[in-house]
ZALOBA-768704 format. One record per residue (C-alpha): residue number from 1; x, y, z; residue in one letter. Coordinates in Angstrom, 2 decimals. Last residue first. Example, Ala and Ser with C-alpha at 12.3 -4.5 7.8 and 13.67 -1.06 7.14 Angstrom:
BEGIN
[2 [13.67 -1.06 7.14] "s"]
[1 [12.30 -4.50 7.80] "a"]
END
This chain:
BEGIN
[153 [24.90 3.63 15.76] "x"]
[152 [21.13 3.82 15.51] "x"]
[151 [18.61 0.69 16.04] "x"]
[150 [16.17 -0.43 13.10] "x"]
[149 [13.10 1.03 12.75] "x"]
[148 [10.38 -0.76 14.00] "x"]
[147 [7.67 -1.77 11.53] "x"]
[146 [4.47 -3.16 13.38] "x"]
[145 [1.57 -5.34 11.51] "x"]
[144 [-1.99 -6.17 12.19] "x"]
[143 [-3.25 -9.13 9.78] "x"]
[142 [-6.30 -9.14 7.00] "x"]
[141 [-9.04 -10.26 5.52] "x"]
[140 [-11.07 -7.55 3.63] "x"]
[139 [-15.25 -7.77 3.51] "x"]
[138 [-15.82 -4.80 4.96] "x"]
[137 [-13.68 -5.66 8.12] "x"]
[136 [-12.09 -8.83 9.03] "x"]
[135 [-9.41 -9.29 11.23] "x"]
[134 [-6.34 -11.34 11.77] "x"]
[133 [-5.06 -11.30 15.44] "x"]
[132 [-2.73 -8.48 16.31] "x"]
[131 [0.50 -6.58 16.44] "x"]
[130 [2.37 -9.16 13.49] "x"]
[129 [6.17 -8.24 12.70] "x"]
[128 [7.30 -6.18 10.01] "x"]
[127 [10.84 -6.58 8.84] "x"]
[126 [10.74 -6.34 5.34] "x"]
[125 [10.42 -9.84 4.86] "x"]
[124 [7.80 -9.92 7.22] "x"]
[123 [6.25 -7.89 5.03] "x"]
[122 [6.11 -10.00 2.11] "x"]
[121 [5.07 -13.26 3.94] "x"]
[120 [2.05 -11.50 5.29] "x"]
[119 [0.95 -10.30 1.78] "x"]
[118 [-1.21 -13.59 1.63] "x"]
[117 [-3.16 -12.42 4.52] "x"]
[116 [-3.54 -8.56 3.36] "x"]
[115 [-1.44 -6.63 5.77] "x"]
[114 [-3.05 -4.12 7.71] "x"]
[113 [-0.20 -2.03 8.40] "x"]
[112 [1.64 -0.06 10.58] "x"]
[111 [4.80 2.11 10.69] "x"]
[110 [7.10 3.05 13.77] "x"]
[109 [9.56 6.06 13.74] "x"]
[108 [11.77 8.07 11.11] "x"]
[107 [12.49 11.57 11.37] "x"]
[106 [9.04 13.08 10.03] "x"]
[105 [8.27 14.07 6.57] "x"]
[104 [11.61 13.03 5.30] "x"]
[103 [11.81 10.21 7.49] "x"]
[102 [8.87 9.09 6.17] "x"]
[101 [9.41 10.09 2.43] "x"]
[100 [12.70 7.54 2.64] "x"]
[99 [10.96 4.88 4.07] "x"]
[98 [7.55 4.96 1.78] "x"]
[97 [10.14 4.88 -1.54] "x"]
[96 [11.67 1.78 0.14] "x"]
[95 [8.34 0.39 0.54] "x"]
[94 [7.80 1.34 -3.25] "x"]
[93 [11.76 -0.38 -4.13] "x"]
[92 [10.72 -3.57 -2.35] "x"]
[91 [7.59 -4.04 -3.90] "x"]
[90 [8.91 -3.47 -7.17] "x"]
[89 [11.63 -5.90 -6.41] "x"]
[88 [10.81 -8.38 -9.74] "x"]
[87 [8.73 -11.01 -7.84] "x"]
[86 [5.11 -8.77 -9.09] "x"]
[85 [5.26 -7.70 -12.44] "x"]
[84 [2.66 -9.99 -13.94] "x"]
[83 [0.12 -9.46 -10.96] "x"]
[82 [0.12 -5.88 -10.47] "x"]
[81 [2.11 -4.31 -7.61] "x"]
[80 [0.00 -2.98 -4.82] "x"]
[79 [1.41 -1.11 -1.29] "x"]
[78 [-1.58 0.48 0.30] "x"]
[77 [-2.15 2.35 3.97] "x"]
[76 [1.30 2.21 5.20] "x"]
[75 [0.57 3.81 8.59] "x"]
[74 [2.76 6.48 10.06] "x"]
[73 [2.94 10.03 8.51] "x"]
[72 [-0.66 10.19 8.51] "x"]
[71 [-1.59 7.71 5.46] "x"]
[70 [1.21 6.38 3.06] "x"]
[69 [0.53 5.35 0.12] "x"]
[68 [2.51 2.57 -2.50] "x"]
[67 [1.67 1.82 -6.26] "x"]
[66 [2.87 -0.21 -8.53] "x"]
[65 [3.28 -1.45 -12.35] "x"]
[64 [1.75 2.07 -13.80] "x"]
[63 [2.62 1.24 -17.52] "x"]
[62 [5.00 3.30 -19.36] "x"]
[61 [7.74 1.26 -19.89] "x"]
[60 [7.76 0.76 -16.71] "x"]
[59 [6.10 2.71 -14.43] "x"]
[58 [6.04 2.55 -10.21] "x"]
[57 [3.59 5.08 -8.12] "x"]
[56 [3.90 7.31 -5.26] "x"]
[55 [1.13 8.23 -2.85] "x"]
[54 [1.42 10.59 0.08] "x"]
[53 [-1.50 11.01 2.23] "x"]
[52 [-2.93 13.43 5.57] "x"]
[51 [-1.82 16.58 3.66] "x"]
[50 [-5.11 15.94 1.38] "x"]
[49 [-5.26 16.22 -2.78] "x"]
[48 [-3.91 13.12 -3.11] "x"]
[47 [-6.86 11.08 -0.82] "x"]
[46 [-9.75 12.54 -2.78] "x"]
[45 [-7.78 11.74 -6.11] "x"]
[44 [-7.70 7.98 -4.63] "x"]
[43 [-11.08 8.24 -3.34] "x"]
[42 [-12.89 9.09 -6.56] "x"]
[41 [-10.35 6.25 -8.15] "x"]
[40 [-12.27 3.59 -6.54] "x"]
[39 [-10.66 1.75 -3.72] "x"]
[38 [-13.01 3.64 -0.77] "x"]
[37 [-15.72 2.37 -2.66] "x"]
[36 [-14.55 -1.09 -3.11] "x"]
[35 [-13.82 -1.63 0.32] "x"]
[34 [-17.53 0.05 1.52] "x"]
[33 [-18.91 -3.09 -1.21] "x"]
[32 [-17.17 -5.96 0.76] "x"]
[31 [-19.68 -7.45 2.14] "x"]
[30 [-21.24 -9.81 -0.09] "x"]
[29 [-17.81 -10.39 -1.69] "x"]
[28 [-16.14 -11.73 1.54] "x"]
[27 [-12.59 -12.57 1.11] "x"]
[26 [-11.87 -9.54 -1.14] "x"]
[25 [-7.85 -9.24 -1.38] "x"]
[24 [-6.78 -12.26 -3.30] "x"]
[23 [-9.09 -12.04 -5.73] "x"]
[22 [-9.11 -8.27 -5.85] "x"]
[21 [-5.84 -7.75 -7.06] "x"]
[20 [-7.26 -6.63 -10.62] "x"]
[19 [-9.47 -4.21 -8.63] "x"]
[18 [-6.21 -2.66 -7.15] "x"]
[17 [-4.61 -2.39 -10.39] "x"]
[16 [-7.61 -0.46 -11.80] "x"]
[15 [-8.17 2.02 -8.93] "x"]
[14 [-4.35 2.47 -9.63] "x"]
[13 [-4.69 3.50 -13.02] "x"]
[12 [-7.54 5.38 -12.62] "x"]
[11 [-6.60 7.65 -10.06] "x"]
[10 [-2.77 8.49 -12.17] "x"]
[9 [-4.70 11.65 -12.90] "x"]
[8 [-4.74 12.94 -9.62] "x"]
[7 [-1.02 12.66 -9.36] "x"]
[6 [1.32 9.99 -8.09] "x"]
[5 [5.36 10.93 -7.13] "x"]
[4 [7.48 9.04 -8.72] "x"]
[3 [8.96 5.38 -8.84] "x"]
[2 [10.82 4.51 -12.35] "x"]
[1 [11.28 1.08 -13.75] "x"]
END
């Protein structure tokens, strides 16, 4: 497996992982049709070509397997991994992708997320903890979390 930098054209590929995750994502199909838009590979490419998102993206053997963004420096806006690859440490090595571009871009610092509720698990495993009661919005469940970076020497 190889992480790397997305591009416009990788779009489709991860517009297509993220509707395959759907399932567990949508929670309320009837209203969920602003998610899907901003999920759609128009608004991937639209996101790449801004300063305000970095995207990287896991292959193996050639397949996009993963897929992590970060929006503003601060906020983990997506971390995916497709269904059949997922419990391998993809997850891990995207968020650990996120880290070191971060504090690259900016010296380290908080970093939030909207977990999706059965993602909760996963990022408390990475040291998130919950900021806020689980929401709702556009037909998305999901649960307010805080990364703190851990102390200096």
């Amino acid at each position: 497996m190889r992480i790397r930098p997305a591009h416009a054209w990788d779009a489709g590929a991860i517009a297509a992982l993220v509707h395959s995750c759907g399932s567990v994502l949508v929670v309320d199909p009837a209203a969920a049709a602003p998610f899907w838009a901003a999920m759609a590979a128009p608004a991937h490419a639209a996101n790449m070509a801004t300063s305000r998102f970095r995207y990287g993206v896991a292959e193996a053997d050639g397949e996009l397997v993963g897929f992590v963004s970060i929006r503003d420096g601060s906020h983990l806006f997506h971390l995916f991994v497709a269904s059949p690859h997922q419990g391998r440490g993809i997850g891990r090595a995207l968020w650990h992708h996120a880290l070191q571009e971060l504090s690259a871009a900016r010296g380290g610092g908080t970093i939030t997320v909207n977990a999706s509720l059965n993602a909760v698990g996963f990022y408390r495993a990475l040291g998130f903890r919950q900021e806020g009661e689980p929401a709702r919005v556009n037909g998305v469940a999901f649960v307010p979390m805080l990364w703190l970076p851990p102390p200096g020497p």
